[in-house]
Backbone as CSV, one residue per row, in Angstrom:
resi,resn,N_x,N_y,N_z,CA_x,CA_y,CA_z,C_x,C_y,C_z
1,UNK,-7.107,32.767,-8.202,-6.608,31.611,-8.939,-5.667,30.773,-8.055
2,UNK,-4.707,30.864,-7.543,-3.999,30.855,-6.541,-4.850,29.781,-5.107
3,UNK,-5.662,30.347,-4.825,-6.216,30.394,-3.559,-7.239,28.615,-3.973
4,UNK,-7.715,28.967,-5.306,-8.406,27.707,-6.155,-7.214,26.241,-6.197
5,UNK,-6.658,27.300,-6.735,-5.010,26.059,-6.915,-4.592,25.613,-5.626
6,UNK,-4.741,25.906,-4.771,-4.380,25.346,-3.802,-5.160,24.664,-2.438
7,UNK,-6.532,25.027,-2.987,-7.477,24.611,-2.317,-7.862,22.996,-3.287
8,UNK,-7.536,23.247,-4.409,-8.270,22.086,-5.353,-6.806,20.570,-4.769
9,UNK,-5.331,21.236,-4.991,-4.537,20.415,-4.564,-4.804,19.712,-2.748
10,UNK,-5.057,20.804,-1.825,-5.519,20.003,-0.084,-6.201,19.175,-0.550
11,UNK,-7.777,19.544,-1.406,-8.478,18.252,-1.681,-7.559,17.135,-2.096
12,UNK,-7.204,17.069,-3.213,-6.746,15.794,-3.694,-5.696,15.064,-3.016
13,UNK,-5.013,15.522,-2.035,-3.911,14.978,-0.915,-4.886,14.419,0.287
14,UNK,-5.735,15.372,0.644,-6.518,14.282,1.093,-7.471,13.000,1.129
15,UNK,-7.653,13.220,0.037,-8.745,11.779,-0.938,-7.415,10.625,-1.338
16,UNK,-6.430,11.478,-1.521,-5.255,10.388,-2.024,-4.711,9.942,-1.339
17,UNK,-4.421,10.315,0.396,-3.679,9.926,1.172,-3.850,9.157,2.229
18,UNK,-5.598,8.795,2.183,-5.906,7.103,3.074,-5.757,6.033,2.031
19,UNK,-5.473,6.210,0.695,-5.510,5.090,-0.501,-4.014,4.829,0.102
20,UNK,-2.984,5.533,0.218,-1.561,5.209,0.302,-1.252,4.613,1.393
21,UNK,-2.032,4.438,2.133,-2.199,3.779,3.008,-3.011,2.050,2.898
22,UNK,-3.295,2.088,2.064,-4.426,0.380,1.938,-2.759,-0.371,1.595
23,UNK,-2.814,-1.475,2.468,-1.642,-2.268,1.554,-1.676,-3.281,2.588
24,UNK,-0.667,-4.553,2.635,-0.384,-5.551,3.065,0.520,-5.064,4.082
25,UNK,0.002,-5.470,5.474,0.859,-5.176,6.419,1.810,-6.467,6.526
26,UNK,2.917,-6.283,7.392,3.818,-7.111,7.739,4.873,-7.873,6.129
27,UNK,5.842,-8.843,6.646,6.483,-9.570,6.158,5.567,-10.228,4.429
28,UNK,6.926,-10.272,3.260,5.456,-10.809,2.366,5.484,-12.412,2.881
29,UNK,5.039,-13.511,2.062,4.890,-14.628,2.598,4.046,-15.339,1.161
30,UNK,4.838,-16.708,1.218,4.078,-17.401,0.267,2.912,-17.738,0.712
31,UNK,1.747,-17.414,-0.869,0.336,-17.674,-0.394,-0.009,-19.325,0.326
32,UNK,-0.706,-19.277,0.712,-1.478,-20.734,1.201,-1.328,-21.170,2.861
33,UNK,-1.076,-22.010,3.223,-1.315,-22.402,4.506,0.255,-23.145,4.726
34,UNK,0.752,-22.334,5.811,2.188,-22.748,5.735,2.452,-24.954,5.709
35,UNK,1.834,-25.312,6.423,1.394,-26.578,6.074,1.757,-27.455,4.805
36,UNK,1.313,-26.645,4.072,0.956,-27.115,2.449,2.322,-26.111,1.716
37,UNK,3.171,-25.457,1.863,4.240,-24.981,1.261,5.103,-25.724,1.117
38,UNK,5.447,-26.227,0.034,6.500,-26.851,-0.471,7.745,-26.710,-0.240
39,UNK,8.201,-25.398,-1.612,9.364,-24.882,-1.659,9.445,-23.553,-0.900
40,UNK,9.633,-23.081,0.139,9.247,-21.989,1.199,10.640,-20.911,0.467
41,UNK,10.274,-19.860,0.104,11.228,-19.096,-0.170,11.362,-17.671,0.512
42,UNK,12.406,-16.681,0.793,12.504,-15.504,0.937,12.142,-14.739,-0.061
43,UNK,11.195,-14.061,0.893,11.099,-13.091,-0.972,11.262,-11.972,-0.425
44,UNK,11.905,-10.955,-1.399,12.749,-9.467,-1.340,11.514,-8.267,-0.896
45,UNK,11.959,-7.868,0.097,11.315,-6.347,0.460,10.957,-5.186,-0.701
46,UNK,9.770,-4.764,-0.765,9.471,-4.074,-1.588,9.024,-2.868,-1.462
């Protein structure tokens, strides 16, 4: 039981742990083409 339990958890750390990885690299940034930005704001680290 044990050996199940802990074989079933490696799986799921590994299926789960290239997803935690998908994300937006770098700085965030208002959408669009800096060009065309109006009101240009800082926006807070998340």
């Amino acid at each position: 039981m044990t050996f199940r339990l802990f074989v079933g958890l490696l799986v799921a750390t590994s299926l789960c742990l290239p997803l935690a990885a998908c994300g937006k690299k770098g700085p965030n940034q208002a959408p669009g083409p800096q060009n065309k930005i109006t009101y240009p704001r800082i926006y807070p680290p998340e």
